[in-house]
C-alpha positions in Angstrom: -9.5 19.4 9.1 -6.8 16.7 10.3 -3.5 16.3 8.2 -3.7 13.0 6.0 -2.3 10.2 7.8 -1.0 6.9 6.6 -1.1 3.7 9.6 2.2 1.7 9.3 0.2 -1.1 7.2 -0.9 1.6 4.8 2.8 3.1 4.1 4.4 -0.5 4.0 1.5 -1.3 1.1 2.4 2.1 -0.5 5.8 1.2 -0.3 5.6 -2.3 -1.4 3.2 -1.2 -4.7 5.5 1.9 -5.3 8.2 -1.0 -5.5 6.9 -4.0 -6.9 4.3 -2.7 -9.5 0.6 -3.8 -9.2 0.1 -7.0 -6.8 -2.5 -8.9 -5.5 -3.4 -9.2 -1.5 -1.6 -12.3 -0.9 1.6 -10.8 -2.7 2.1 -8.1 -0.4 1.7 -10.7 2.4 4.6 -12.4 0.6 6.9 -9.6 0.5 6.1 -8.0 3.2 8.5 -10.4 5.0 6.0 -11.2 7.7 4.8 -7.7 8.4 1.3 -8.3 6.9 -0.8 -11.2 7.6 -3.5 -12.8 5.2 -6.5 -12.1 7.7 -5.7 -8.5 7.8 -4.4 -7.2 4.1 -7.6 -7.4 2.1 -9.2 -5.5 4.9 -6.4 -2.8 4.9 -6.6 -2.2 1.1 -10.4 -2.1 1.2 -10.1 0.8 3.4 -7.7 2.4 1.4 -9.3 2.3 -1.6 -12.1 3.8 0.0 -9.5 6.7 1.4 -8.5 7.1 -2.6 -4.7 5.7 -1.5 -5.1 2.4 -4.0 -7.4 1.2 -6.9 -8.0 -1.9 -8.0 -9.0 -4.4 -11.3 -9.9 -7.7 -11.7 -7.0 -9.7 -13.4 -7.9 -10.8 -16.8 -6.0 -14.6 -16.5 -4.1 -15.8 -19.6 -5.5 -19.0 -19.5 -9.0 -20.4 -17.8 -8.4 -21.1 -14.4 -10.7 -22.3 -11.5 -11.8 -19.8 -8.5 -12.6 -16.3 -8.8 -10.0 -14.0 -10.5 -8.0 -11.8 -8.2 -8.3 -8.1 -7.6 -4.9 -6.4 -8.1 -4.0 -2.9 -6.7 -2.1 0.0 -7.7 -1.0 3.3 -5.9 -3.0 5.8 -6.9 -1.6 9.9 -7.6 -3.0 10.6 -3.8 -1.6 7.6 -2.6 2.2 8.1 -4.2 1.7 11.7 -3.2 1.1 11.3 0.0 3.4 8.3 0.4 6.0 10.9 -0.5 5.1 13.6 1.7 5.8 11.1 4.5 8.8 10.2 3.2 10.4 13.1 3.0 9.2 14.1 6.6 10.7 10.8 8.2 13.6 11.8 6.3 13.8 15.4 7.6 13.0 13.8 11.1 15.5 11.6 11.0 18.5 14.2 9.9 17.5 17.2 11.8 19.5 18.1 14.9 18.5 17.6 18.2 18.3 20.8 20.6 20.3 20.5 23.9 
């Protein structure tokens, strides 16, 4: 069986949820800081809500608006925990010495 991975889109969304609470797609794109583009996010979190990584509700609006209401997504316990794990690896990778 291969090791959960997360692509770099994935952890950034992880990162930016873990962060920023519950969001909708075009959110992310905003605080991303022009590391996720509109035509690819939705996409993206589809698939990770089919891996388990993020779940998702239809906003209840406050007040009757026009359009369709927007999904917003949350980390789920497999997403944060595996969010973590790779965390703590790039952090281990990053501080352990090099061998001559």
């Amino acid at each position: 069986m291969k090791p959960p991975r997360l692509s770099r889109k994935e952890f950034l969304i992880l990162d930016l949820l873990t962060s920023n609470g519950e969001c909708f797609g075009l959110e992310l794109v905003r605080e991303s800081a022009g590391q996720l583009k509109r035509g690819t996010v939705y996409v993206t979190l589809q698939r990770m809500e089919e891996k388990g990584l993020v779940e998702s509700r239809l906003e209840q609006p406050s007040e009757p608006r026009a359009g369709l209401p927007r999904r917003l997504f949350r980390p789920t316990r497999h997403g944060l925990a595996l969010l973590r794990a790779m965390e703590l690896a790039a952090a281990h990778l990053n501080t352990a010495e090099v061998l001559p």
